[in-house]
KOLVOKE-351348 format. One record per residue (C-alpha): x, y, z; residue in one letter. Coordinates in steps of 0.02 Angstrom, whole numbers, padded with zeros to 5 digits, always signed. Layout:
N
XYZA/...
% end
This chain:
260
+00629-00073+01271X/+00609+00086+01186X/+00678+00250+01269X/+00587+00350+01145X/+00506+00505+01268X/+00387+00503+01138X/+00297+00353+01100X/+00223+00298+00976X/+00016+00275+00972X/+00071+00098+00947X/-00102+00015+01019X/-00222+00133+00920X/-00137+00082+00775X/-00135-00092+00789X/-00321-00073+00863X/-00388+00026+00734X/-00358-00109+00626X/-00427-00232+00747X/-00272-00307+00737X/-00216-00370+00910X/-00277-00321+01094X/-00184-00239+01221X/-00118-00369+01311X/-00024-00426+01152X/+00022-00239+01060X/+00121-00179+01213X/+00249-00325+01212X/+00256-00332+01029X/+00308-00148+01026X/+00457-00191+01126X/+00489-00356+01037X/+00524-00239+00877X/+00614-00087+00950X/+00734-00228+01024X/+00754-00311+00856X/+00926-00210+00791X/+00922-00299+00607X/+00738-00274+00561X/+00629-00131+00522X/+00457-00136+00563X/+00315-00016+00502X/+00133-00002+00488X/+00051+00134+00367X/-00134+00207+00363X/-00206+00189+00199X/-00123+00366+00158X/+00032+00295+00150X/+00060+00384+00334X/+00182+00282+00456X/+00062+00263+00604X/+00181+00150+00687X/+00364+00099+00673X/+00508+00041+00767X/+00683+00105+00834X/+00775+00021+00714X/+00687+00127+00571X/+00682+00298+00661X/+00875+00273+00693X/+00912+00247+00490X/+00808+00381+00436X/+00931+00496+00546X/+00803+00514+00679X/+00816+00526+00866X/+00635+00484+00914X/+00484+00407+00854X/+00373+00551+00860X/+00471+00640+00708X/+00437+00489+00591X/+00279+00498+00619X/+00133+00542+00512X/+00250+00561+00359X/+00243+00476+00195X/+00387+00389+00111X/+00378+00562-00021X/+00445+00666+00141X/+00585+00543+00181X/+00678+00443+00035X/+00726+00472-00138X/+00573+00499-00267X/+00601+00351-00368X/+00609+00241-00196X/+00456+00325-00130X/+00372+00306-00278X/+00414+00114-00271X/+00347+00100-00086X/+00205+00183-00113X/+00168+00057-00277X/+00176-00092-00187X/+00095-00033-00023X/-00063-00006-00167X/-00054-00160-00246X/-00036-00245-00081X/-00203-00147-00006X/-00303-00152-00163X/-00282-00353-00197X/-00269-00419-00007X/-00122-00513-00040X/+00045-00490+00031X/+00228-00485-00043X/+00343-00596+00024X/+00523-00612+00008X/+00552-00465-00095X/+00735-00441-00094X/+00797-00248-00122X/+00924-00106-00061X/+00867+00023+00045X/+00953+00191+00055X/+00905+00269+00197X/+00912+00464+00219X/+01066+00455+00366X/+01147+00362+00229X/+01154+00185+00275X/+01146+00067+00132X/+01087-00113+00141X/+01007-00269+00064X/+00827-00331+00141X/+00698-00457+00130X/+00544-00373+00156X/+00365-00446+00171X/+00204-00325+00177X/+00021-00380+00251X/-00123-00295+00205X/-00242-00224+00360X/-00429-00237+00356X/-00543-00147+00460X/-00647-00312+00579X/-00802-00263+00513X/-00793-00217+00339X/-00647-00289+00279X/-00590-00126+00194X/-00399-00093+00163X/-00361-00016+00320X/-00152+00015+00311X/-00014-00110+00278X/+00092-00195+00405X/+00289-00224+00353X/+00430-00287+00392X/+00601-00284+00308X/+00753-00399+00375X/+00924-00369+00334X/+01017-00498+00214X/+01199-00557+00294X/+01314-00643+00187X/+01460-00634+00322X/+01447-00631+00504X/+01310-00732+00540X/+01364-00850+00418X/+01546-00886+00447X/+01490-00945+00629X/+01332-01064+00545X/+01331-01244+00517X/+01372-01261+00320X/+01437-01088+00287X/+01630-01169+00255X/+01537-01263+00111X/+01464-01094+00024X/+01601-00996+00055X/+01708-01071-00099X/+01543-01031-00191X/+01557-00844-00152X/+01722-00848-00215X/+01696-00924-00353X/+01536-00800-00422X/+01651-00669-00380X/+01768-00735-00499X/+01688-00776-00626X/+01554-00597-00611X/+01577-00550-00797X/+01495-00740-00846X/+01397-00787-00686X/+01378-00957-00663X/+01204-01054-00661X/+01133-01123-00501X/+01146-01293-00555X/+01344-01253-00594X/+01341-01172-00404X/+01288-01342-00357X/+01391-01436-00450X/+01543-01351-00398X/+01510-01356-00219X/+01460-01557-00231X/+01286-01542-00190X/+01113-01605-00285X/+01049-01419-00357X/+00887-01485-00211X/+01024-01488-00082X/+01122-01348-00124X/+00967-01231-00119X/+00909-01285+00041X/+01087-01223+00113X/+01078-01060+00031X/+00910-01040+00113X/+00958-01094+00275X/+01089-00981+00283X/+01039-00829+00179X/+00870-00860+00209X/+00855-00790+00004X/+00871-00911-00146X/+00998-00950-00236X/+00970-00832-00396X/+00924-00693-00269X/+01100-00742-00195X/+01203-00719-00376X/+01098-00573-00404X/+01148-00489-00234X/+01319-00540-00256X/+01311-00450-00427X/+01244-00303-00404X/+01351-00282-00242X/+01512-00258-00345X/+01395-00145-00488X/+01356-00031-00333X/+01565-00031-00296X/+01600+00006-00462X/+01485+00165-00463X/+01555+00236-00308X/+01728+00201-00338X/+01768+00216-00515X/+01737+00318-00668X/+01696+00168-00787X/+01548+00181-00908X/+01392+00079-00872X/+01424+00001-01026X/+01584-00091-00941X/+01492-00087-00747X/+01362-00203-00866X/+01506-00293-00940X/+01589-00331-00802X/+01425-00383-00702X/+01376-00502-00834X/+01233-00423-00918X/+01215-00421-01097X/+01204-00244-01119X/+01181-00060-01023X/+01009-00084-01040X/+00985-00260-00948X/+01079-00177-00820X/+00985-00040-00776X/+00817-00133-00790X/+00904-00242-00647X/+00978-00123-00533X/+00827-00022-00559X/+00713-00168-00513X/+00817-00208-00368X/+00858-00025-00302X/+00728+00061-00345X/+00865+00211-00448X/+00967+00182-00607X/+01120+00173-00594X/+01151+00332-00657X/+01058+00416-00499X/+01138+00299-00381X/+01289+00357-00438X/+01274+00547-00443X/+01208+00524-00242X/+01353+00441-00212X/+01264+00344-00081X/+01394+00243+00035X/+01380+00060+00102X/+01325+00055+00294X/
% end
């Protein structure tokens, strides 16, 4: 349970939307302040948080709730990040459709840096179905601790290595399978399970992990970071990491933004 002195209006915000009753909001507030590995948000139509959890005050470098707030992404991350959020919290109100599974890094303003899955909802008002906010949530991608101690992570773990290896010519999903002795129907059902993101989001992540080590820690070009990533050129590169970050490379680099 949150020990926040200042709580959120948590109920008006899911109410205004005619989202849940009472009975249900106050328990579901605590479900997500207790919820360490996920961030949970929902946003007025401004683009305002209305509502959000401990685990998103904390990496924002707040103490409490009450300073989060009422502001926009604009007043808290990066331009080119806010400008991102704000995109798809407009294409999620104005079509009624929600994104799912959208794997990115987040770089957060106390400096954490991590991989998520994050799925938005649009909000309607009950009676005239207007775009009333967006509901999100973004869960943190684990390649290590909670998979070592899972069913079927020995199996993938020779498949890490061997993507690292081979990073300047990654190999295909169906060599992934092939190498670890599954069906390519098999072996992507075990990513998921474990991961809980496909394979080609996995060889991506895995990618771009050691392109965001590179930046930090060496002076090489982002001709060779792209070279040694395996992508064809400087420009494939920063269309990814850009796509995937939300910053080129360039930007990431100058911030010198450092893993969590």
């Amino acid at each position: 349970m949150s020990n926040d002195p200042t709580p959120p209006n948590f109920l008006a915000a899911l109410a205004g939307v005619g989202a849940v009753n009472e009975a249900v909001a106050l328990p579901l507030e605590r479900l997500f302040d207790d919820l360490p590995n996920l961030v949970f948000f929902i946003k007025d139509p401004q683009g305002r948080y209305r509502c959000v959890n401990r685990t998103l005050v904390e990496r924002c470098g707040f103490a409490h709730k009450a300073a989060l707030l009422g502001r926009r992404p604009g007043e808290l991350f990066p331009s080119a990040l806010a400008s991102r959020y704000e995109k798809q919290d407009e294409r999620v109100m104005q079509t009624g459709k929600p994104l799912l599974d959208q794997l990115e890094l987040h770089l957060y303003p106390s400096g954490r840096r991590g991989w998520c899955l994050t799925n938005k909802y649009p909000l309607t008002t009950p009676k005239t179905g207007q775009p009333a906010g967006v509901m999100g949530v973004s869960r943190d991608v684990e390649t290590h601790a909670k998979g070592e101690a899972a069913r079927g992570f020995p199996e993938l773990a020779a498949v890490l290595d061997h993507v690292q290896a081979h990073l300047a010519n990654p190999p295909s999903v169906e060599e992934l399978a092939e190498f670890s002795g599954l069906t390519a129907h098999h072996f992507g059902q075990l990513v998921e399970r474990l991961f809980h993101i496909t394979p080609r989001q996995l060889i991506m992540k895995i990618r771009l992990d050691e392109a965001l080590h590179l930046l930090a820690q060496t002076d090489d070009s982002l001709t060779d970071i792209a070279v040694a990533t395996g992508f064809c050129d400087q420009s494939a590169f920063t269309r990814h990491f850009r796509r995937m970050t939300g910053l080129p490379p360039g930007a990431f680099r100058a911030g010198k933004v450092v893993g969590a």
